[in-house]
N, C-alpha and C positions, 0 to 999 in steps of 0.2 A: 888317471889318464883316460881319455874317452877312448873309445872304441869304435871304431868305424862300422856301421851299419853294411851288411851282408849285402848283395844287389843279385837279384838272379836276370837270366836273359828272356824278355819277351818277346812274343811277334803278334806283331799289331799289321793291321793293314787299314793304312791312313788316305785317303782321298785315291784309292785304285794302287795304292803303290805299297807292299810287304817292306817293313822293316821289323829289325831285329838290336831292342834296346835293350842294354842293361842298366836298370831300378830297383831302388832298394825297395820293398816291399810294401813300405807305408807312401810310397809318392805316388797322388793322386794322377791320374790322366790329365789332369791339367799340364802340372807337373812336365808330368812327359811329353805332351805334344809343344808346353814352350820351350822347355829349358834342355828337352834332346834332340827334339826333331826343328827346332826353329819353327816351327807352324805357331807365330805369335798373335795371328787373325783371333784367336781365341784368349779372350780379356780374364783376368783374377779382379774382380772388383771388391769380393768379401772373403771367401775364403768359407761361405757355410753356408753358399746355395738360396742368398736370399735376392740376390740381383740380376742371376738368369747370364749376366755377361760372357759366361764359360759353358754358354750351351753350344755342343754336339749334335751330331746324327749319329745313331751307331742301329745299321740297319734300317734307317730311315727313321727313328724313332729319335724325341728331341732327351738328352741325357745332360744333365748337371756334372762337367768332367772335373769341378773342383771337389764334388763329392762320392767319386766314382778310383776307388785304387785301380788303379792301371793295370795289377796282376788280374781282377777280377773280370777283366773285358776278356771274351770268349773269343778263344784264336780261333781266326776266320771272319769275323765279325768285321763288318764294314762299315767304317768312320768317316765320317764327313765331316768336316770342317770348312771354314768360309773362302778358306783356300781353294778347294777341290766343288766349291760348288759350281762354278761357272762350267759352260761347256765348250765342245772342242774348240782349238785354234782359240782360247780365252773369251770366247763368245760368253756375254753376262747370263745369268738366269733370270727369266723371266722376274723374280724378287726382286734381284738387283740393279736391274733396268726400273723398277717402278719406286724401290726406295731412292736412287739418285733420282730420276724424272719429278717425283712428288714432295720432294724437301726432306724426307723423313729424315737422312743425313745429316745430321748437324753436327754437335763432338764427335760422333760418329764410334765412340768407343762400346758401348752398350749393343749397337747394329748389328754386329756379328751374329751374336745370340738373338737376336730378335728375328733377323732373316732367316736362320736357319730354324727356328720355331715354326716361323710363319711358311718355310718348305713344306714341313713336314705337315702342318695342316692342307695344304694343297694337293699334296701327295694324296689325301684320303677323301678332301671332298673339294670338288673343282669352282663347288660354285658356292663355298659358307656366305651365311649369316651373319649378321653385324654383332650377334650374343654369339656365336661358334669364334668369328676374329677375338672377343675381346677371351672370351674363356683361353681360347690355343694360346694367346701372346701374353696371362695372367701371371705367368711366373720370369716374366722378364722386365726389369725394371726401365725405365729411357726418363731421365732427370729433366731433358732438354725440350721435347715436343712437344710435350702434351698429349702425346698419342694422337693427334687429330691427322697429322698428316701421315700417323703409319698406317692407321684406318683405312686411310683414301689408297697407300702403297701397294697393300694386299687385295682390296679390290682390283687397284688396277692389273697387281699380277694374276691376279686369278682369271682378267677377262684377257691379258694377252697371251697367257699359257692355251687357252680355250679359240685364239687366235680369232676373237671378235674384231671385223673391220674398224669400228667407231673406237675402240682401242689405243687413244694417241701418245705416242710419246714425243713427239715435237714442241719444241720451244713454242710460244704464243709471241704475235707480232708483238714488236716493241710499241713504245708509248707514241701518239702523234707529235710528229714531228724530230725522231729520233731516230737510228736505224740498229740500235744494241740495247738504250736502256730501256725502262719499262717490260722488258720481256720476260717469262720468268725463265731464265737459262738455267742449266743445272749448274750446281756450284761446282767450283775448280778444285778442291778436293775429292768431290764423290766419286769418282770412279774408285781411289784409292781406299779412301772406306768402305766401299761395297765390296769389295773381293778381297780386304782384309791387309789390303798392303801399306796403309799408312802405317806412321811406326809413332808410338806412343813412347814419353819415358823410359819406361819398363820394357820395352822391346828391345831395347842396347845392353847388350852383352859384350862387352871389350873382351878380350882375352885378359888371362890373368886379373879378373877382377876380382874385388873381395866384397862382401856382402856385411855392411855394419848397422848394426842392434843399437836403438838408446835407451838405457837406467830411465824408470821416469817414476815418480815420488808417489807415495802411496798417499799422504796426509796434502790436507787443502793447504796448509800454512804449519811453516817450521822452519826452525834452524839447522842448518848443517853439522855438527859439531865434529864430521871426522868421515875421510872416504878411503878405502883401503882397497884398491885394486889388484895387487901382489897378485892374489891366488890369479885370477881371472887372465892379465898378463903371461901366465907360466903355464896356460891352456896349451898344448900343443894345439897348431891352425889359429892361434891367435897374432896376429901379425901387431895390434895397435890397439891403446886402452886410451881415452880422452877424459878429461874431466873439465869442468868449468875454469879452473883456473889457468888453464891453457890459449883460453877464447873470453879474456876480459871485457876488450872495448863493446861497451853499449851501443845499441844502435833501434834501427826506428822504421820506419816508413815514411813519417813528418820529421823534420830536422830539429825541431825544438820540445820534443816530448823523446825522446831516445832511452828507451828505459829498461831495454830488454838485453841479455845475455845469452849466447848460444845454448851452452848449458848452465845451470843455476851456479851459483860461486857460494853466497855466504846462507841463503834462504829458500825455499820453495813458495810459489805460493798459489798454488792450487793442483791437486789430484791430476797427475798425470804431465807435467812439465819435467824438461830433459833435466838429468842430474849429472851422465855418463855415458859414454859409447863404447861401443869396441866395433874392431874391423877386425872381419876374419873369413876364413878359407869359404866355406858357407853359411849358410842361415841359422844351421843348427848348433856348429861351432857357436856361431855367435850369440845365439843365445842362451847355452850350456855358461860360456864365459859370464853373463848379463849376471848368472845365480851366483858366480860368484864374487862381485863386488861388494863388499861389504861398506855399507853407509848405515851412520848412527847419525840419528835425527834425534832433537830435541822440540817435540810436538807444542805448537801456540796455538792461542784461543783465534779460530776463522772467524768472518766477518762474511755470509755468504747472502746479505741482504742488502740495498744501496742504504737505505732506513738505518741499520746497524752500522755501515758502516761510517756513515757521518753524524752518529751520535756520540756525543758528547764524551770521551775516556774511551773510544773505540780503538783496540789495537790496530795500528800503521802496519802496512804491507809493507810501505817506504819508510821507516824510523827517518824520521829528522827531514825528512819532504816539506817544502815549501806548500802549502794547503794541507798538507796530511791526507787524507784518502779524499779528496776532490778532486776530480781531474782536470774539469774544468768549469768554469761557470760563466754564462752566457746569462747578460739579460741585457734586452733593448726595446724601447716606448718608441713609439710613432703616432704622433696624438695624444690629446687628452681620453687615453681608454677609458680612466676612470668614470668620468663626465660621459662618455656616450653610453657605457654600464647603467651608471645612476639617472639619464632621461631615457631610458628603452621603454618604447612601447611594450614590447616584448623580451625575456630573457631568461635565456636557455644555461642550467648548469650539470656537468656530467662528469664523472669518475672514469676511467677508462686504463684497461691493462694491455696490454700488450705483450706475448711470453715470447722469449728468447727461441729462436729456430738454428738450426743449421745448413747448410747448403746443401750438402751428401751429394756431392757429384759423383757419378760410378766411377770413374778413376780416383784411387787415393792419392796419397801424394806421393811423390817418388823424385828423388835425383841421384844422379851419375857424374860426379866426379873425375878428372884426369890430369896428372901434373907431370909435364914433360922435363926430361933434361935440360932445357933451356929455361926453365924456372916459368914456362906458360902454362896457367891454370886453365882449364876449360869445363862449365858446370854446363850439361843438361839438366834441365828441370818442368817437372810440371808446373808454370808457372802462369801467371798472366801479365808479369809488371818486369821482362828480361832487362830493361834499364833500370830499374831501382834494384834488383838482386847485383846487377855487375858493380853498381856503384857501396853496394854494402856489403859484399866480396870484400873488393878494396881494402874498404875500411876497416874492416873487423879481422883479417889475415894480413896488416899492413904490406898491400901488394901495389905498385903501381899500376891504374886504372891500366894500364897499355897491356899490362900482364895479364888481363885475367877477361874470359870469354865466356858469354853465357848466351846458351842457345836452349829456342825454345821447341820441341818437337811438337806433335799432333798432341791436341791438352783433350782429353775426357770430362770435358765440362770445367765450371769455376764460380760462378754468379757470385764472383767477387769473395770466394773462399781464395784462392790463388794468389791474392793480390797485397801480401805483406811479403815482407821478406824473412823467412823462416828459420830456426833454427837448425834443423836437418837439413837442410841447404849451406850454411855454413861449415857444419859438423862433417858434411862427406867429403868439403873442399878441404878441411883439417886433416882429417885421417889418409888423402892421398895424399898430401902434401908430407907427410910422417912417413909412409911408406911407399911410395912412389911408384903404387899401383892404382889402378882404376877402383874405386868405391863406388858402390850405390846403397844407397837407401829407399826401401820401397816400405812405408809406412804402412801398416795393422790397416782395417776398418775402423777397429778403437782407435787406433792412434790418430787416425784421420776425424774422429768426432773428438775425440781433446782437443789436439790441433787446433780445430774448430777457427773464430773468427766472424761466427755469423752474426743472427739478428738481435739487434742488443733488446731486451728487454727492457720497456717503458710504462710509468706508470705517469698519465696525464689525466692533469685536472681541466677544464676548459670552461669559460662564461661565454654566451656569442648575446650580442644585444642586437637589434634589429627596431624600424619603427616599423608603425600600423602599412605600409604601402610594400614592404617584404624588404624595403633595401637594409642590407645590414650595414649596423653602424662601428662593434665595434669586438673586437674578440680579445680573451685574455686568456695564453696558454701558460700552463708551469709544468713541466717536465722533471721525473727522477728518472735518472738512465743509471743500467747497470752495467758499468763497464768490463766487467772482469779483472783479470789481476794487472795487466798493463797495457798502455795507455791506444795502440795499433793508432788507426785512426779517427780517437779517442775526440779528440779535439775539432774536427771536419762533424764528427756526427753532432756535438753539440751545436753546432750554429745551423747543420741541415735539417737537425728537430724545430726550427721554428722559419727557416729563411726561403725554405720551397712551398712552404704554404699558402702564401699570398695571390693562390692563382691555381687553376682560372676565375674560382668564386672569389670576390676583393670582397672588403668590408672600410670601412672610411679611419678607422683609430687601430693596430694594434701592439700589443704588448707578449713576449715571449723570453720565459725564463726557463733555462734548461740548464740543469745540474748533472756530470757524470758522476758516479763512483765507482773507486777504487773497491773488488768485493775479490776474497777468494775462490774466483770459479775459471775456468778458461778465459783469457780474454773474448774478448769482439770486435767485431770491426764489422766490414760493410756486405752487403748482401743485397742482393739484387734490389736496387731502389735505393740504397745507403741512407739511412736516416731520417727518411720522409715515410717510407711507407708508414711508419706506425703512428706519426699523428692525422696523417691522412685518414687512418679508420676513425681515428676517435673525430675527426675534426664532419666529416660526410656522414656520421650520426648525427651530431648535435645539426648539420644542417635541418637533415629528415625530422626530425625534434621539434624544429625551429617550424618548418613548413608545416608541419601539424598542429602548432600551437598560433600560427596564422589564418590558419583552412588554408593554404597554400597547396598546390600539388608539387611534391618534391622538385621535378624538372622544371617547372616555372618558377622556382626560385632560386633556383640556379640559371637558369636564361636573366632571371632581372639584375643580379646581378655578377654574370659575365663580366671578367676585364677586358675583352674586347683585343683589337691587334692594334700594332703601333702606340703602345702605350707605357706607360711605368709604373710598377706595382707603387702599394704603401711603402714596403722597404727599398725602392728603390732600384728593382730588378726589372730590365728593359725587354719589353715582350715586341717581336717584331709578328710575324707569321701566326695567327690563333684560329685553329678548328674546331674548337670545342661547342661553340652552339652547331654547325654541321653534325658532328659528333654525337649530339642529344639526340637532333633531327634522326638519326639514324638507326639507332637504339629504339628508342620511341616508336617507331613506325616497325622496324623488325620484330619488336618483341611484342604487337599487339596492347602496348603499354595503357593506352587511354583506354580503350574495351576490356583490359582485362585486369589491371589490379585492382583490387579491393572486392573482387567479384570472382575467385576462383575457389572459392570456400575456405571453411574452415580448415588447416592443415597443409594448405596452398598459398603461396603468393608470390611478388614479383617487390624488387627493390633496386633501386638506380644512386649511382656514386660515378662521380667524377674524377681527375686528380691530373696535372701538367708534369712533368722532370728537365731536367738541363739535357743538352745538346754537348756534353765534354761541359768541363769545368774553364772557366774566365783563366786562371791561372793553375803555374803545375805546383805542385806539394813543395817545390824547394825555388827560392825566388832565383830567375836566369832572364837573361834577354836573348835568349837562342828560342829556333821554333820549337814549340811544341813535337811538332810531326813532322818529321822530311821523307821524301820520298827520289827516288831516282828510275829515271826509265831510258833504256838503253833499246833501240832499234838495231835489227841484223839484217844484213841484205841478203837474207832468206824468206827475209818477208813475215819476221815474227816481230816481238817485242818480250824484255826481261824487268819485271818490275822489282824494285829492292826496298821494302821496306819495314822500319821496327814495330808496326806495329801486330798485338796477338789476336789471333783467330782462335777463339777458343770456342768454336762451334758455329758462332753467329756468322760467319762471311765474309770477313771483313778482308780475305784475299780474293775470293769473289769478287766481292766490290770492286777492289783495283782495278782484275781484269777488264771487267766491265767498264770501267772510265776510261782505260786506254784503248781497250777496242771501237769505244764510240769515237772518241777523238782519231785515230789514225785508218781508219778503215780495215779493222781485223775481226775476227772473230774469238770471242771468248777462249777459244781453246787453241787460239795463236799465243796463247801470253804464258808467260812463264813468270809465278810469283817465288819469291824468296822473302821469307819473313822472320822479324824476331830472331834473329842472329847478330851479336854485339858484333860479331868483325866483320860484317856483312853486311847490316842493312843503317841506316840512316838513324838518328835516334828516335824513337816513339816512347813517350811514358807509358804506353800500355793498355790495357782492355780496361776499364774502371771510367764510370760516369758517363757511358755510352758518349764515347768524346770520338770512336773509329771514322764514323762514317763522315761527321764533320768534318773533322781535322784530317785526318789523313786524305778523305776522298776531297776534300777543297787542294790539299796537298798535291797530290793525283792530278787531278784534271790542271793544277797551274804547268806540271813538270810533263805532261801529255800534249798537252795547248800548245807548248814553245813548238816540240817538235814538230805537230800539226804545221805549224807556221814554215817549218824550213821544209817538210815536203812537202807543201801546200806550193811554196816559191817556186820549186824544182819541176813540180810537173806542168805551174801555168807558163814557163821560162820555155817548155818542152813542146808543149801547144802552142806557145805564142798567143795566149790570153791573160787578162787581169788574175792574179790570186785571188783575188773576192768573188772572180765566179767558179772556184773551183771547188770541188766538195767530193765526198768519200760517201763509201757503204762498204760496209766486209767485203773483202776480197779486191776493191776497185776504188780507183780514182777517175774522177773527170769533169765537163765543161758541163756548168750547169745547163748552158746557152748550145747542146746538141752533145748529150748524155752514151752516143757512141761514141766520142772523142774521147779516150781517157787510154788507161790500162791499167795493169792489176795492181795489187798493194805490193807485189815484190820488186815489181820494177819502180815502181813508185823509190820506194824508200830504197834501190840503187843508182836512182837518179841523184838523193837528196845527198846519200855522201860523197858520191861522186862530187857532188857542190861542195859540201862543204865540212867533211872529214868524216869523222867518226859521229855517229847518232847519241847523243846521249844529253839528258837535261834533268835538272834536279828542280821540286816544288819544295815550301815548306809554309805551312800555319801557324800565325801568328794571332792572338788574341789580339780584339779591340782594348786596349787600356783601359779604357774611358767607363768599360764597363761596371757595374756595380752602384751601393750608396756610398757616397763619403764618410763613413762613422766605421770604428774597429771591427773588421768583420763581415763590411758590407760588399768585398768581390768572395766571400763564401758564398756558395748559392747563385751566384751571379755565371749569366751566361748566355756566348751567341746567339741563341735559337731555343725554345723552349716546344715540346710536344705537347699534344693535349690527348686526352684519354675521355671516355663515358662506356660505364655497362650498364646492362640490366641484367640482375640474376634471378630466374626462377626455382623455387625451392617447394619438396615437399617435407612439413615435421611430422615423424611417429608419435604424435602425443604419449602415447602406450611407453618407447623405448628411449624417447629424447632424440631421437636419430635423425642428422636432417641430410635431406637425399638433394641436393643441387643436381634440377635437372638438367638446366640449359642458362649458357652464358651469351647472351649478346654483346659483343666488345669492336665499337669503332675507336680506332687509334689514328688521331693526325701525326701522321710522316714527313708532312712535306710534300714531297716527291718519292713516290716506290721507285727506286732502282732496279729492284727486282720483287714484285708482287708474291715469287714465292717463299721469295727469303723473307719479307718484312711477315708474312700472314706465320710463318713460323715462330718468328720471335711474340708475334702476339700473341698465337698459343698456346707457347709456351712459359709465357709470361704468366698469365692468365690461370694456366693447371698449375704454378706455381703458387700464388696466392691464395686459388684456393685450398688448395692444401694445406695452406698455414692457416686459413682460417676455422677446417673442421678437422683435423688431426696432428699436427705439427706439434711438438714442444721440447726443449732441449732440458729435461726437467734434471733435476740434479734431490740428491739426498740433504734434507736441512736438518737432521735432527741424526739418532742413531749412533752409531757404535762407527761409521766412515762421512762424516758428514763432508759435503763434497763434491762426493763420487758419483758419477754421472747415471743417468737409470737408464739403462739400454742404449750402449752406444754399439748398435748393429742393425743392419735393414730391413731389421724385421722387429725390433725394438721399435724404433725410431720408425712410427709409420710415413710411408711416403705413398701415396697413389700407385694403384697397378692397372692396367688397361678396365679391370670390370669395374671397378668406382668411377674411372673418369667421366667427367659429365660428355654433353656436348655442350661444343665449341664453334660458334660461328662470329667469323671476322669479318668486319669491315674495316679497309684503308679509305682514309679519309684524306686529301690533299691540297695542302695550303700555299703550297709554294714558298717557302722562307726565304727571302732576299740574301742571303749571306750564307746558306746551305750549297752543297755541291747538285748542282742542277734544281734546287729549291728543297733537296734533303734535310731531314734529321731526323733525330733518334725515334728508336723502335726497339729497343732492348730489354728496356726498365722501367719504363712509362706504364706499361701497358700491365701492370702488377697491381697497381694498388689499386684501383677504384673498388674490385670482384672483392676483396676482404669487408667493405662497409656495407657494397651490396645486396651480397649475402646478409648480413645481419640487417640491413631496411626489409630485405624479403622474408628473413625469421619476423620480423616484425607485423608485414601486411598479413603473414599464416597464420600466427596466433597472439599477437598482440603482445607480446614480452619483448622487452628489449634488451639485448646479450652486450654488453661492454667490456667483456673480459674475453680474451684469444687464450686459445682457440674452443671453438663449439663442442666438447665432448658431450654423451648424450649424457651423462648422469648429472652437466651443467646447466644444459637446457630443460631436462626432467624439475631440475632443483629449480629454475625459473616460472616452470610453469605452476608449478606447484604453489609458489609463492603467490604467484597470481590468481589462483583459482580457476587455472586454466585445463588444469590434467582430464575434464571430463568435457573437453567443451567450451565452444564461447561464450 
């Protein structure tokens, strides 16, 4: 029988206020400021001090409170947290006003801890240095930024504290010809993430809830042969034991690959997959119980290579699977490639790897559970796709869709880790349903790199043929993907490995074959860029390749050839809107491009890569004729407006956005509008955050369901004037006669004119894809899509010959958008697009053990393992928006989320290229790989 751990009484004195907790001895200050005092401004991202989320003040000094026991803080001692930092009557701090003002905001989960860092450095010195910001903010992780705009945050706090006139925090006029878009407003959540009030997953505490643990398999591949739960069940504080057989039906994220089980039933197949739950009184219960479930595995021979896996008598994950460990196989010709291969003036061949990454957003994963006497399930979740989790609810707990509610709270990041539907998502709707208490599950940092779902791991071959005038004639890609152990969005990635390529650089013939497999390792799935990013790197080498084996200068052979706008790829993908030679133009000239590469010495250089992405995908994952996106907006005659819809904001803006669209159309201001999102009984359906589809679709969504209304108070106030509706127009706050602009009145009277006409305010938009879109052959509306963005960088790099170590000094990144909605939101997703690739490009890798005594088992899955960027590495980052107006975008918008990733991975390696003349093909840059290149070359001493 366990024992209950002893608790004695402390007194803490937390943001000016004395309390008096009683904690058991080992419960960190984390601990205690979430789970006694409700002060949940203060995030658990690891749990070991490597991601800064859980930083404190205590005495003005910044303290790691997940590594700090709570007895040990000296009574008296004054704690600050992001709660207590604002001043009197809620007035922001100086911080907090410059992280919402400057974008820094984004997931906003990691913020906490970073503002209260970036305090405590102001506290000591009023005016730091751009090396004193990056040093003070080195121990706080942020997934989303890039650091560029917390840069800009802290200076600005440091000049408004200092109470410099030139010091603005005002909005910047909107775009011409608009009176709300184009400005950069602050987003509609920041005030709640600056002073710590948004509430994340993990912030819902129901009463009477129970905290449940999953069993997860020690061996990459094995048989179950026997699970004995007895002792673990008869744990006192164990309320619920779960096993696999309890949560049979398979399920998916794609409807025709469904391969996966809540918990494992007859096999595991790979290190660290669910086996068993339990629910119980707390954490510790719960994991005391965990030790004692007893499961006998009968250990099989793993397959943790795609190579091994589809050779010849390799043992099946899937016994008796239709392909046996293939998951899928894509291959499609367009032209005689052969024939343009065999007449090339010129022809480029190249080997290329690609290593497997992880997402590692600072939120792990978490959901909460609740099943009411009336048989209504309700999940919170960290999620990004709350339609595809309700619809796999459903399914896999045979519940009537009507029954079952999934809402999505504030998410701490995703870049497309979020976006399956998960097992411990199922597992905590099981165990309330068993005990008809509140469950949650707040998953490990390990459990969150198992979990995993990121970058699949690719190993491309590629031929590019070209004649003597640069135009290329003809390219031949063959692709091995390693899928992991099932299938997620398995089958989307094989046709996005060859089908986003065709643009913006075209070639006249090509050919692409892409193989997944089945391996024992965590699966994969999509990750910021979904299956393009990694032949992007290999494909903008062999350009660089290609132009040097022409005397070509890289960027002129990308200008010749350009697919241009109003056009249709080789496969058949219809390009309306194209910025990309703007794009070059922009880059080029910002980075000094034509005076300075090939001329900054040895150990120096510059390299240029391109790359286009979809705007939302042509069609959703499971065939419908419903829209895509619906949206609904309801006006008050109070002179506000209520927007309702599914789709998820998981950092990027995308309830922003809304705002923004409805306060342009009705004359209100951004902070009239009230967004509701991502709640199944509440908002309209949206498939979710994935393939940067928000701004399209929802905001086209938006503005049709905003427009109506426009129209019937447009009617009401010209009926009022006794003038035409077509000369009547709006600005925040007002309506009136274009034709003598003091005729009007405000926006409250306005909209109780309009129902006074004509009832209640309220109208719904919804997106629908062009059909038409895509090639006619198996496969061809994959990849296919409304509106495509275009991308170009230049990255300058310096190599340590000595160390292998390459130092990215500075990244020039123009991204066509379309239309900026908001300039500060899109310049954030670019860079944090941008600190994301590069990071995959010189330290990233989800490396796992092949050999050994646990072959498997993951190497470091923690934040400090798993290198991720911290403010002193980040390079700089300068963005250009580039604006092409897309005919079929909301105000001529599109994407900016995921675009803006891929060129900086090739770039970086043309620019190892122009420093010392080796060329890296294998991800990512470690130095001891680039030593080993140079070395090869005869380059360790010298050019």
């Amino acid at each position: 029988m366990r024992t209950p751990t002893p608790h004695a009484l402390l007194s803490l004195t937390v943001n000016g206020d004395r309390h008096v907790v009683a904690a058991a001895p080992h419960h960190s200050l984390l601990e205690v400021l979430r789970y006694d005092l409700g002060l949940t401004g203060t995030k658990q991202g690891c749990d070991k001090g490597d991601c800064g989320a859980c930083t404190v003040l205590i005495d003005g000094e910044p303290v790691l409170a997940c590594c700090t026991l709570a007895a040990t803080v000296r009574p008296g001692a004054q704690i600050t947290t992001i709660e207590g930092l604002a001043g009197p009557a809620g007035r922001l701090d100086p911080v907090q006003e410059a992280f919402d003002r400057c974008g820094a905001l984004q997931c906003g989960f990691c913020q906490p801890g970073m503002m209260l860092s970036a305090r405590a450095l102001l506290n000591r010195d009023a005016a730091p240095s751009d090396t004193a910001i990056r040093e003070a903010l080195g121990g706080n992780l942020c997934r989303c930024t890039g650091y560029t705009q917390i840069f800009e945050a802290v200076k600005l706090a440091a000049a408004l504290a200092r109470g410099e006139s030139g010091a603005s925090i005002d909005p910047t006029p909107p775009a011409e010809g608009y009176t709300v878009l184009g400005a950069r407003h602050r987003k509609a959540d920041g005030h709640g993430k600056a002073t710590g009030a948004a509430v994340y997953t993990d912030d819902f505490n129901p009463p009477r809830m129970l905290h449940a643990k999953i069993l997860r398999s020690p061996h990459a591949h094995a048989r179950i042969v026997r699970i004995d739960t007895s002792r673990a069940a008869a744990l006192p504080g164990v309320f619920a034991v779960l096993t696999g057989e309890a949560l049979p039906r398979t399920y998916g994220v794609i409807p025709w690959t469904e391969d996966e089980t809540a918990l494992a039933i007859d096999r595991v197949r790979f290190v660290g997959e669910e086996v068993a739950a339990v629910a119980a009184v707390d954490e510790e219960t719960a994991n005391a119980a965990l030790r004692l479930i007893d499961v006998e595995y009968e250990p099989l021979p793993p397959v943790l290579t795609p190579e091994a896996a589809l050779a010849p008598g390799a043992p099946e994950l899937f016994p008796g699977r239709r392909g046996g460990n293939l998951t899928k196989h894509v291959r499609l010709d367009f032209g005689d490639v052969d024939a343009a291969l065999s007449n090339a003036d010129a022809l480029v061949e190249g080997e290329y790897f690609f290593e497997g990454t992880a997402h590692a957003p600072i939120e792990p994963h978490c959901a909460i559970a609740e099943y009411d006497a009336r048989g209504l399930l309700t999940l919170h979740s960290a999620t990004q796709i709350p339609h595809y989790v309700h619809r796999t609810l459903a399914k896999t707990l045979d519940l009537p869709s009507e029954r079952v509610r999934v809402v999505q709270p504030a998410l701490g990041g995703a870049f497309g880790g979020k976006s399956d539907p998960f097992g411990h998502e199922i597992v905590a709707a099981k165990l309330a349903m068993m005990t008809g208490r509140p469950v949650k599950i707040l998953l490990t940092r390990e459990e969150t790199f198992y979990t995993h779902r990121g970058r699949h791991p690719m190993q491309m071959h590629m031929r590019l043929a070209a004649n003597a005038e640069g135009r290329l004639t003809g390219l031949d890609s063959k692709i091995l993907i390693d899928g992991g152990a099932y299938s997620s969005f398995g089958l989307v990635t094989s046709y996005y490995s060859g089908q986003l390529l065709t643009a913006p650089t075209g070639f006249e013939t090509y050919r692409f074959d892409a193989s997944r497999a089945f391996t024992n390792k965590p699966p994969c799935g999509p990750k910021r860029g979904h299956g393009s990013v990694q032949p992007r790197f290999a494909f903008e080498i062999q350009l660089d390749k290609m132009a040097e084996k022409l005397g070509l200068d890289p960027i002129e052979l990308r200008r010749r050839n350009d697919v241009g706008p109003d056009t249709t790829t080789v496969n058949g993908q219809r390009i309306t809107s194209n910025g990309f030679l703007e794009c070059l133009r922009v880059v080029e000239q910002a980075s000094g491009w034509r005076e300075r590469r090939g001329k900054l010495g040895f150990g120096r250089g510059l390299g240029v890569a391109g790359s286009c992405y979809i705007s939302g995908t042509a069609y959703p994952v499971y065939p419908n004729e419903m829209p895509q996106s619906g949206v609904q907006v309801r006006l008050d005659r109070s002179g506000r407006a209520h927007v309702m819809c599914g789709a998820s904001d998981i950092g990027q803006g995308s309830d922003s956005m809304l705002a923004y669209i409805v306060a342009e159309e009705l004359g209100l201001r951004p902070d009239d509008i009230r967004v509701t999102s991502s709640d199944t009984d509440l908002s309209p359906v949206d498939l979710g955050a994935y393939s940067s589809r928000v701004t399209f679709m929802a905001g086209n969504a938006c503005r049709e369901a905003a427009s109506a209304l426009s129209t019937l108070v447009r009617e009401a106030v010209a009926s009022k004037l006794e003038v035409p509706g077509r000369e009547v127009a709006c600005t925040p706050g007002r309506w009136f006669w274009l034709g003598d602009p003091t005729r009007g009145m405000d926006t409250r009277e306005a909209f109780v004119l309009a129902e006074a006409a004509h009832g209640t305010l309220g109208a719904t938009g919804g997106y629908r894809t062009d059909k038409t879109l895509g090639g006619p052959y198996r496969g061809g509306t994959i990849g296919a899509s409304p509106a495509y963005s275009f991308t170009a960088h230049v990255a300058e790099v310096a190599v340590d010959v000595e160390t292998g170590f390459v130092n990215v000094k500075k990244i020039w990144a123009a991204h066509d958008c379309g239309f900026a909605l908001n300039p500060m939101i899109v310049e954030g997703q670019i860079a944090g697009s941008v600190y994301m690739g590069w990071a995959e490009a010189v330290m990233e890798e989800h490396a796992f053990a092949y050999g050994g005594p646990n072959p498997g088992l993951l190497r470091g899955p923690n934040l400090l393992d798993y290198r991720i960027p911290t403010t002193v590495e980040a390079p700089e980052i300068e963005c250009h928006i580039v604006q092409s107006i897309d005919p079929n975008g909301p105000y001529g918008a599109k994407e900016a989320g995921e675009g803006p990733l891929h060129p900086v991975l090739p770039a970086i390696a043309n620019a190892i290229y122009d420093a010392v003349g080796v060329r890296l093909d294998r991800l990512p840059f470690h130095p001891w790989r680039v030593r080993e290149a140079l070395r090869a070359a005869g380059r360790m001493g010298g050019r």
